[in-house]
N, C-alpha and C positions, 0 to 999 in steps of 0.2 A: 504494500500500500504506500501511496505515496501522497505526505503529509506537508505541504507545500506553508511557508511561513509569509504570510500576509503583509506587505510591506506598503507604509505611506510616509516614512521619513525615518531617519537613522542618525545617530549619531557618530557612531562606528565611521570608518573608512568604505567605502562600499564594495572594496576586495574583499569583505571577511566573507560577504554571499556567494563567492565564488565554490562550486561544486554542491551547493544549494539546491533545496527543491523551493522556489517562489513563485508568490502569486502579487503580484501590486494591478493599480489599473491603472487607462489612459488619461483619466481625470490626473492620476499622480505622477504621470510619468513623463508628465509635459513641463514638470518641473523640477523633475529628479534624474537630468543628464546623467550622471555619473553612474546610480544604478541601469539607466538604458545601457551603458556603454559596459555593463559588465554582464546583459544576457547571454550572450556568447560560453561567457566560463560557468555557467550555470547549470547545473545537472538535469534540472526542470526549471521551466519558465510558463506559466500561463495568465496571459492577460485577459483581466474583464474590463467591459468597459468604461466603467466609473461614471455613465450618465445620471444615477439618483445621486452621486455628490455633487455632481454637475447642480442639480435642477433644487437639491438640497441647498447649496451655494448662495441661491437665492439669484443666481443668473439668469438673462433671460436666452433660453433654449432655442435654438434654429436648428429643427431636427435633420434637415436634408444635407446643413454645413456642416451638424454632430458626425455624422455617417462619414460621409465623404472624408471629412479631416480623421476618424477612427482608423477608415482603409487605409489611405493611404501610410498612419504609421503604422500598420501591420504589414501592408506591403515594404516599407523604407527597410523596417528592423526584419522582415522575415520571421516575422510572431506565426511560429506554425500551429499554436492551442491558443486561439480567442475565443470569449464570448459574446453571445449576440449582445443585442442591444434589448433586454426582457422589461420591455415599457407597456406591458400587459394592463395595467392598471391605470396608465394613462391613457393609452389609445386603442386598448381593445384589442383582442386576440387575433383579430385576422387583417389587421394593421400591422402587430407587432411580425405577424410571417412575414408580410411583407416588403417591412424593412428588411426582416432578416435576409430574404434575395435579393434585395438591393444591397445590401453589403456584402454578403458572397458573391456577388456579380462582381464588386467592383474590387475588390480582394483576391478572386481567383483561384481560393481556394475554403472549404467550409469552416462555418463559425463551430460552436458547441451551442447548441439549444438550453433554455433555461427553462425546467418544466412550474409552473406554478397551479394550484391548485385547480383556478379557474381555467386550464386548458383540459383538463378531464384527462382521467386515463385514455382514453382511446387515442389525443392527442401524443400522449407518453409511448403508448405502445407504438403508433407511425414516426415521430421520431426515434426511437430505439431501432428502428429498422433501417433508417435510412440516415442516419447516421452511426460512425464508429465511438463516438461519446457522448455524455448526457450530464446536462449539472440538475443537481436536485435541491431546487431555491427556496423551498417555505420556512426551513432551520431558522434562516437569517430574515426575509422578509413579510414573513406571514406570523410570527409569534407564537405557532402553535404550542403545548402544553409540551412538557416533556413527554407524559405517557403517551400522548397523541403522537409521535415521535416518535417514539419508541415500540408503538403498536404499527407503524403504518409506512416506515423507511425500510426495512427486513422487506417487508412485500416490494416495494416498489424497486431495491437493488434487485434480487430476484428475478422478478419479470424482465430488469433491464440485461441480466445474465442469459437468462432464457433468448433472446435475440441475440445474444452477442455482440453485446453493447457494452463497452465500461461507464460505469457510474462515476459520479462527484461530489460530494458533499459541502455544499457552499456554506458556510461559518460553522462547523462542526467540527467541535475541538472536543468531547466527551471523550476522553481516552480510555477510561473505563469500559465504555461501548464498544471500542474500535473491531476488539478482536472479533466480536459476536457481528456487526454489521456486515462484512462483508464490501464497504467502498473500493473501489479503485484508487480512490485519493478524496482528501480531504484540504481544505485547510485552516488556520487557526489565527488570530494576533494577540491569543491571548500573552505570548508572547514579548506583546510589545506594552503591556498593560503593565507591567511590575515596575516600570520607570514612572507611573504615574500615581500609581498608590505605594510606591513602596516596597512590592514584597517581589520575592526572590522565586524563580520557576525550578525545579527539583525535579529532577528525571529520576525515578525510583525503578533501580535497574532490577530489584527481585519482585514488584511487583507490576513491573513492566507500563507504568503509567507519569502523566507529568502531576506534582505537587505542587500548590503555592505556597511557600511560608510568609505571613505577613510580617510586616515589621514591626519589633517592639514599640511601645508607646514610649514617645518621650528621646529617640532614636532619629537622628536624619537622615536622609536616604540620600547617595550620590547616583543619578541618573542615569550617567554615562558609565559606573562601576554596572549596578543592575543590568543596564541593557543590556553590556557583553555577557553577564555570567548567562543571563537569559537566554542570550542568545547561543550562546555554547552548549546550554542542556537542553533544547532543540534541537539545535543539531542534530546532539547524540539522539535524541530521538526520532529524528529523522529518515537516519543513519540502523535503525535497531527496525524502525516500520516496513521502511522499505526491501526489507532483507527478512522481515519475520509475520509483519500482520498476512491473514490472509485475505485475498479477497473472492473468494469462491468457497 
């Protein structure tokens, strides 16, 4: 399985993501030259397309220039795993295909589909066929319950197996889960959260899961100390997923 680390800013040098599995998007990478310029030495790279921080931003949106300006940096960088533009909720389900061919058209090569609730299975099941991957978006933008989640992600990897499809698991960092879920890849920033409250991420190598230890009270926190340790028991876990979870 491959556990891909969420990036929108670093303090680090942006060689330490070198042989990395990363996920950042076009929203952030229009600003983050230095990590573009190290996709290349990157073991995995997958870009989304950061249009809800776009719209989130409080920008005002021009979807036809969003598109076009997307392709072209996926054509410039050679981004071989994008995802669509999943503006389901803004412009309706058979709008959102529709962009979605207008960006592989103008890309030349397929995006990854984003399934969200309101496309139905059956929308799931013809994408899982006709495409060779699938990200499974409700984790992060539909708030469902954990049990919800946890009753209803098992079937829908499954079925996407059954076609011969690999799955995704967009903001799904439950490591606890991983082994029993069965993802392809997932990824996580929780990550990059210990720089902001404080506490230190712990890769627990005998029970094969990430820990958080908070910081004691009364204790200050160095930011840039955190981030790297964080970022190095990531790694390691990175490094132990991709060589051990299963995904079948």
């Amino acid at each position: 399985m491959i556990v891909y680390l969420a990036i929108t800013s670093l303090i680090q040098p942006y060689d330490c993501l070198r042989g990395a599995d990363v996920l950042s998007s076009y929203y952030y990478c229009q600003s983050l030259p230095k990590l573009v310029a190290e996709i290349p030495n990157m073991r995995n790279f997958l870009l989304d397309s950061g249009i809800f921080t776009f719209i989130n931003s409080g920008k005002y949106v021009n979807m036809d220039e969003y598109i076009r300006n997307y392709a072209a940096f996926i054509r410039d960088y050679k981004i071989k795993d994008y995802v669509e533009l999943d503006v389901d909720q803004i412009e309706g389900v058979e709008q959102t295909r529709r962009i979605r061919d207008k960006l592989e058209n103008l890309v030349g090569w397929q995006s990854i589909p984003v399934w969200h609730t309101i496309r139905g299975t059956e929308s799931f099941v013809r994408d899982c066929k006709d495409y060779p991957r699938i990200c499974l978006g409700f984790f992060l933008t539909e708030g469902l319950s954990t049990k919800v989640t946890e009753k209803y992600a098992p079937k829908m990897i499954k079925l996407a197996h059954q076609h011969n499809c690999k799955i995704h698991g967009l903001g799904f960092t439950k490591t606890s889960l991983l082994p029993k879920f069965h993802f392809d890849s997932v990824d996580s920033s929780t990550w990059s959260m210990g720089k902001r409250y404080g506490s230190m991420c712990v890769f627990d190598k005998e029970k094969k899961v990430m820990k958080m230890v908070t910081r004691p009270a009364g204790h200050k926190a160095n930011g840039a100390i955190i981030e790297k340790y964080n970022l190095q028991q990531w790694r390691l876990y990175q490094d132990y997923a991709i060589k051990n979870l299963p995904t079948i």
